[in-house]
Structure formats: C-alpha cells, structure tokens
C-alpha positions as CSV (number, residue, x, y, z in Angstrom):
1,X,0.0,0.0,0.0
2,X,1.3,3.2,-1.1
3,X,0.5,6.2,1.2
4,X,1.2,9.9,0.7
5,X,0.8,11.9,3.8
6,X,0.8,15.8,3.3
7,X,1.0,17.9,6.2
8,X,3.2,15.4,7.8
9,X,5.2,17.9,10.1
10,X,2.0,19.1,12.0
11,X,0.3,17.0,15.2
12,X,-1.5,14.6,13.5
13,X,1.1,14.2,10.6
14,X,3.2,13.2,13.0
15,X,1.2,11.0,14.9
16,X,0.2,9.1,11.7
17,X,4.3,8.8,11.0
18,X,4.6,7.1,14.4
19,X,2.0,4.2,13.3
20,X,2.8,4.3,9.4
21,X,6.4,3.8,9.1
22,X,6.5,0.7,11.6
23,X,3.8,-1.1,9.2
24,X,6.0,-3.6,6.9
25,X,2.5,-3.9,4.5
26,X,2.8,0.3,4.1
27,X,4.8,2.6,2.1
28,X,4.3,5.7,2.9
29,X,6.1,9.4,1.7
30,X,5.5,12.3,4.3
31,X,5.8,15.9,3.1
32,X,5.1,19.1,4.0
33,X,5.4,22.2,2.4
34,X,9.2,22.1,2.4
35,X,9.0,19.0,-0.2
36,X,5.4,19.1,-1.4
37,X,3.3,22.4,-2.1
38,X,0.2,21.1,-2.4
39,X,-1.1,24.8,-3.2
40,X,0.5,24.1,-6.4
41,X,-1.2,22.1,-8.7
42,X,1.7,21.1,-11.3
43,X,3.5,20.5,-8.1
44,X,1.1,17.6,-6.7
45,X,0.8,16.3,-10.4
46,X,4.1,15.8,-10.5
47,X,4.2,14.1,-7.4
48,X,1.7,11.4,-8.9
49,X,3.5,11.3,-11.8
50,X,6.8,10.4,-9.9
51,X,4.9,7.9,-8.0
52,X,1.8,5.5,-7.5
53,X,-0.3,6.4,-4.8
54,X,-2.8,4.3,-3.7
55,X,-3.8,6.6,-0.7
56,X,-3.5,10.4,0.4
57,X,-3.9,11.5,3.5
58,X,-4.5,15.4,3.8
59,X,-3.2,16.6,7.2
60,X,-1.9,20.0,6.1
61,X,-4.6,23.1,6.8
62,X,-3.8,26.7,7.5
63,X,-5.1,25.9,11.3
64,X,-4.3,29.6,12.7
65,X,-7.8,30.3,13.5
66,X,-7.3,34.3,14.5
67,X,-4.8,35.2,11.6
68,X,-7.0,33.7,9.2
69,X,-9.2,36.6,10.0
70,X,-6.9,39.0,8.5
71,X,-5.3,36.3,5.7
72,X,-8.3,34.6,4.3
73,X,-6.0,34.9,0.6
74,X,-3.4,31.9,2.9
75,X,-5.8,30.8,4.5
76,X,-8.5,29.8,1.1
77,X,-5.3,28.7,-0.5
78,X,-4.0,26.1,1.3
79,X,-7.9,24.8,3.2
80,X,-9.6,25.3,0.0
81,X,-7.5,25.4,-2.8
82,X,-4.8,23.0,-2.0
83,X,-7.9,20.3,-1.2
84,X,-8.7,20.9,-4.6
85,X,-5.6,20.1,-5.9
86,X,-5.2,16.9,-4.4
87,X,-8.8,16.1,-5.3
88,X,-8.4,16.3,-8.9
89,X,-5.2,14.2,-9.1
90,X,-6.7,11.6,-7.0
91,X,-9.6,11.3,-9.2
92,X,-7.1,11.6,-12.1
93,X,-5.0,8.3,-11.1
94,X,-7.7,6.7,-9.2
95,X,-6.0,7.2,-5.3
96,X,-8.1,7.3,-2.4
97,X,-8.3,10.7,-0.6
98,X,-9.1,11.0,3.7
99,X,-9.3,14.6,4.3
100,X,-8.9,16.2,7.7
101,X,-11.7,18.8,8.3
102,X,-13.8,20.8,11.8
103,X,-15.8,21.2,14.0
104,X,-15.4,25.1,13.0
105,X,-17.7,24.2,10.3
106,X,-20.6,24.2,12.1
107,X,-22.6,27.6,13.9
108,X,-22.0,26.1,17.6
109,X,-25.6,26.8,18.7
110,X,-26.8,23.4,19.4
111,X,-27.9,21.8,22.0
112,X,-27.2,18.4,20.9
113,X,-24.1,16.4,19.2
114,X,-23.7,17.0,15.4
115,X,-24.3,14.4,13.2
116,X,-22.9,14.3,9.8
117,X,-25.8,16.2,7.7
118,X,-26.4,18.3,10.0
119,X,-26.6,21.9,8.0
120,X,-23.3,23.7,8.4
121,X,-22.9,27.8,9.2
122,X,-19.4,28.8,10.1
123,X,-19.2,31.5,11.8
124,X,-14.9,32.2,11.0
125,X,-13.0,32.4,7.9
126,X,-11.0,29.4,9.3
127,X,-14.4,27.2,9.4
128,X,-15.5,28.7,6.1
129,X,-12.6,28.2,3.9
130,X,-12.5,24.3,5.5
131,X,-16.0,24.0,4.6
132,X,-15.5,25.1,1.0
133,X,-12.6,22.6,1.0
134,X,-15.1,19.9,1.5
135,X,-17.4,20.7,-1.4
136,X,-14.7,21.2,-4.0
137,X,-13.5,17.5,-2.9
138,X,-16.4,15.8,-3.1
139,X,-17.6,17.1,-6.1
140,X,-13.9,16.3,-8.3
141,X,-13.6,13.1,-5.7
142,X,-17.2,12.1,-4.3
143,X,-14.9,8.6,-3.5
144,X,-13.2,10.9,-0.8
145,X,-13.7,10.3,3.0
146,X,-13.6,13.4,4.9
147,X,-13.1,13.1,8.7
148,X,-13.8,16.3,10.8
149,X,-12.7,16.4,14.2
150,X,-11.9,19.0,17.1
151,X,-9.9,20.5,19.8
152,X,-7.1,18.5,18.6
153,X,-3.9,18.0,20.8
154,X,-0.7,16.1,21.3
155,X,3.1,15.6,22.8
156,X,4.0,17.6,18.9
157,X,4.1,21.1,18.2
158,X,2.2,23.6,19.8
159,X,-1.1,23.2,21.4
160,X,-3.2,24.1,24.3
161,X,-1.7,21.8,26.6
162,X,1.8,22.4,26.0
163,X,0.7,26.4,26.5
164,X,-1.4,25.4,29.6
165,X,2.0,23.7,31.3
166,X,4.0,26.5,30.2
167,X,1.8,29.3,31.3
168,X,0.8,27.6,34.9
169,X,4.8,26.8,35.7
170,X,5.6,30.3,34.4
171,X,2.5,32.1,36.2
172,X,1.2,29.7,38.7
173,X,-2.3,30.6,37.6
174,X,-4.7,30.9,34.6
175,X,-7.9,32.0,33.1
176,X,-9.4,29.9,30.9
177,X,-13.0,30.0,29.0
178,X,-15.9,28.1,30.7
179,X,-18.9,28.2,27.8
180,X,-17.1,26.7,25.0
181,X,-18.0,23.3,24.8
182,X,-16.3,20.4,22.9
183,X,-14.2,17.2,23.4
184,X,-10.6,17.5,23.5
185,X,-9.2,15.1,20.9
186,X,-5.4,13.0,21.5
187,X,-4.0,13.6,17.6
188,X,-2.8,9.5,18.1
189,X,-6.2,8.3,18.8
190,X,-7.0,10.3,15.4
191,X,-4.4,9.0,13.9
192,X,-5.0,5.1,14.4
193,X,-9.0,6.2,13.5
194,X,-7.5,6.9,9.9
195,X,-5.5,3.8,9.6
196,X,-8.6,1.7,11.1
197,X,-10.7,3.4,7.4
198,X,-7.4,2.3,5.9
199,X,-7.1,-1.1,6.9
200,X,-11.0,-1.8,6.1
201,X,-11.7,-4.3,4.1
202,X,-14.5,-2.0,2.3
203,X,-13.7,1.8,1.6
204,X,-16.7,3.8,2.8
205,X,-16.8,7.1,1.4
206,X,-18.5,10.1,3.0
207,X,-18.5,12.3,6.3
208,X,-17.4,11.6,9.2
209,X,-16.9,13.0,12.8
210,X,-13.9,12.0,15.0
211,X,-13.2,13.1,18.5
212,X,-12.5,11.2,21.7
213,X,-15.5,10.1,23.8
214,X,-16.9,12.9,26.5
215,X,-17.7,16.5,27.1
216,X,-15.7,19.3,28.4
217,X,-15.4,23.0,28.4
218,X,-11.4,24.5,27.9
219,X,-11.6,24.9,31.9
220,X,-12.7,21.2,32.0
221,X,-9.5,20.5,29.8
222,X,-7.4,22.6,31.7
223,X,-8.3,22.1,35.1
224,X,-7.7,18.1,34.0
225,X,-4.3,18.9,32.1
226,X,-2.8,20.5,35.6
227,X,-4.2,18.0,37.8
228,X,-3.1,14.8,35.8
229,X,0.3,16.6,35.6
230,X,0.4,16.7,39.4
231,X,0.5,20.9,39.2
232,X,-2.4,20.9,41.9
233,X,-1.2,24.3,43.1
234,X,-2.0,25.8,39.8
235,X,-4.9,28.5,39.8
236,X,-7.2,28.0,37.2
237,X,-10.4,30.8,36.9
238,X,-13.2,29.9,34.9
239,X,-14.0,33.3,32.5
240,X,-16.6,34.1,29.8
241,X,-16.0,34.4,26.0
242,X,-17.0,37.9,26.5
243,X,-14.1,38.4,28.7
244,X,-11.7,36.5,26.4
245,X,-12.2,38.5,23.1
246,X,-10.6,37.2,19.9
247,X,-10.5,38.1,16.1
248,X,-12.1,35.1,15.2
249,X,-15.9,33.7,16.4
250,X,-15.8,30.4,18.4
251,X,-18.3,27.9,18.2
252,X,-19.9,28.1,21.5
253,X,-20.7,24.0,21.5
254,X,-19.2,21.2,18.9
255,X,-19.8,18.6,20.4
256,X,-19.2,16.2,17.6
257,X,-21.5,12.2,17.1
258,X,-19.1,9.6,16.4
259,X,-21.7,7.2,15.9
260,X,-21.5,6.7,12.4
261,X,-17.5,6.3,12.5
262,X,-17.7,4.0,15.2
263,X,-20.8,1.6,13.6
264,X,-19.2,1.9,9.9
265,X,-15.1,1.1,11.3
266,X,-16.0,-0.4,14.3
267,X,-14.3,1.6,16.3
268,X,-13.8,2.0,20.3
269,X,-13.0,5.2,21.0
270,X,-10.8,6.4,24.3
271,X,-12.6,8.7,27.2
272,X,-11.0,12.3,26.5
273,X,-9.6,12.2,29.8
274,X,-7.6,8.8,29.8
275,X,-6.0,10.0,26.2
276,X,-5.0,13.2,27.7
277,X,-2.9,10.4,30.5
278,X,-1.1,8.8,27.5
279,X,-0.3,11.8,25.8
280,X,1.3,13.0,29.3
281,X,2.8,10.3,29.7
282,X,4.9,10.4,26.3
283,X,5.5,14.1,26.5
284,X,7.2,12.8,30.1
285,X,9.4,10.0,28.8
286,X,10.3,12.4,25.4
C-alpha cells in the first residue's frame, strides 16, 4: 500500500508517522510544504506522476484560526485550494483521498451532538474556507472520505496543553473560557481512526466525525491537564467568551457524534480524559 501523507510535520502528521512507518505492508512518503506544495497544482501532479499512490492522506490546513481573519487569501489557499488540488489528481490516477476537516464548520448553537448532515454555518473564515474545502472535494472526488474532528492535541508542536504547562509553571495561575463546549481530541487516537478506514476491508466514502469520547469545556480540559500533571497548586479561573475576546468567532458548543465512525469502522474510542494520561505520559518519557 502506497500512502502519501501531506502535512506530515504538523500533530497529527506526525502522529500518523509514528504508526505508518512501523507497518512492513505500508509505504508511505511524508511531506510538507518544504517538499510538497500542495497549493500548487503542477506540483502535486508531479508528485503522482513520480509515483503510485494508492492513498492520500490530507493533514496540512492553515489551522491559525485568529490570523486567518486577517489572511483569508493563505488561508483559502491552502484549506480550500490546495484540497482541490489533491482532489483532482486523486480522481485523475484513481488514489483514495481521507481529508482532515472541523468542528469550526458548524454555527455552535446546538444543544445536541452533530451528526454528519447536520446543515453547516461557520461562523470564521478558518471554518469557512474548511468547509468550502469539502465541497470542492467531493464534487472532483465524491470517492473521498472526509473526517472532521476537534480541539485536537498532542506531545508535537504547539497546542493548548503544552501552552497550559507553560503558562501555569511560568505564572502559577490561569484564566481559561468556561462556555465553550467540545471534546478534546489525543491527535494519536485520530491517527490510528484513519489507519482503522485504511485497513477496512471496504472503503466507505463520505462524512465523518472524529473526537475522543466525553464533554468538556477549555476549563474542563485545563483544570484536567494541571491536575493529571500533578501541578495541583495551579490557579485555574473559569472566564466568559465575552471576557476573552478574539479576532475570530468560536463555536460556543461542537460537540461532535461519532456514531456513524464507530458503527461503519467499528471503532472504540478512548474517554478524552484517559487520552490526555497517554499523551502526558509520552511528553514525560520524550
């Protein structure tokens, strides 16, 4: 099985490297935008044409949700654009595509979980130029299977529990928002989702939704993050959005269904909280 990975220096390309490159029955190139820019079609043409891909896995996204307020032009280009790209030369040579999308999709004023068709209304440029990257795939691949997930995190790069641990051993307190609901989401338990759809023995296009299993506001998450980390004395104050202003419009809940992943792959998915343990644990022994 040949694999292309783009995107493969971010969390979850990273994560999928971990699994991918210890699997004797896989292939696989990583790239990033060093060695592949996707944003340029003759560029990912060439890339097929140098190689036989039976699989692409889309990790890259511009995934800065504030300065894509001000840079939509970077920001359409690489969520939209670039999607597109890699859509037409997997229909071209007959690859299949998995394509990383958001919760940022949706308005975040329901009451409920999201399912799949549920109608979406971003409310960012982030969410919007993501969703436009999912209807320009499925209409040059409607094969494709496009995974959206949330509140992603990991022992890679920069995320909000790296900037938790740095800000409460730096400060020794924090203020975190309270009314923004989601489920954090381990980037390795997204990771080995994607290589379950791989490994299927039938290739079920469509939407899906992937997080870990539970609820939990950023003060949830971060009041978990300092106390599985043994930082007890850390401060953490629950605030509103309102108090916490930022360029770009947060979905107030995403809580994402994983029903139809989990009865189509089979899949058991980990409690948010016992991820977040494992992920500790590696950023520990790294």
């Amino acid at each position: 099985m040949n694999i292309l990975v783009t995107g493969a220096y971010g969390q979850l390309g990273r994560s999928l490297r971990r699994i991918l490159e210890n699997d004797p029955e896989v292939s696989a190139v990583f790239t990033d935008a060093d060695t592949l820019d996707i944003t340029d079609k003759n560029a990912v043409e060439k890339a097929f044409a140098d190689s036989s891909f039976d699989i692409i896995i889309n990790c890259a996204a511009y995934t800065d949700v504030n300065k894509a307020e001000s840079d939509e032009v970077m920001a359409a280009c690489l969520n939209t654009q670039a999607v597109g790209n890699l859509a037409a030369a997997a229909a071209r040579h007959g690859a299949r595509l998995i394509h990383v999308s958001t919760d940022y999709v949706f308005a975040g004023d329901n009451s409920r979980p999201y399912v799949e068709n549920d109608e979406p209304y971003p409310h960012s440029i982030y969410g919007r130029t993501k969703l436009e990257g999912e209807g320009l795939l499925m209409s040059l691949c409607p094969e494709a299977v496009i995974i959206r997930t949330a509140w992603l995190y990991s022992e890679f790069g920069r995320n909000f529990v790296k900037t938790m641990l740095s800000v409460g051993a730096e400060r020794g307190k924090v203020a975190v928002v309270s009314d923004q609901i989601g489920t954090p989401t381990y980037a390795g338990d997204l990771a080995e989702a994607i290589v379950t759809v791989i490994r299927a023995d039938k290739w079920v296009s469509g939407i899906y939704h992937f997080t870990d299993e539970g609820v939990a506001s950023w003060y949830d998450f971060a009041k978990a993050i300092f106390e599985l980390s043994g930082m007890n004395s850390v401060e953490v104050a629950p605030i509103d959005s309102v108090d916490y202003p930022t360029p770009a419009r947060r979905p107030q809940y995403s809580v994402l269904s994983k029903n139809k992943i989990k009865n189509t792959f089979g899949l058991n998915i980990p409690y948010w909280r016992d991820s977040l343990k494992v992920c500790l644990a590696r950023m520990n022994n790294e």
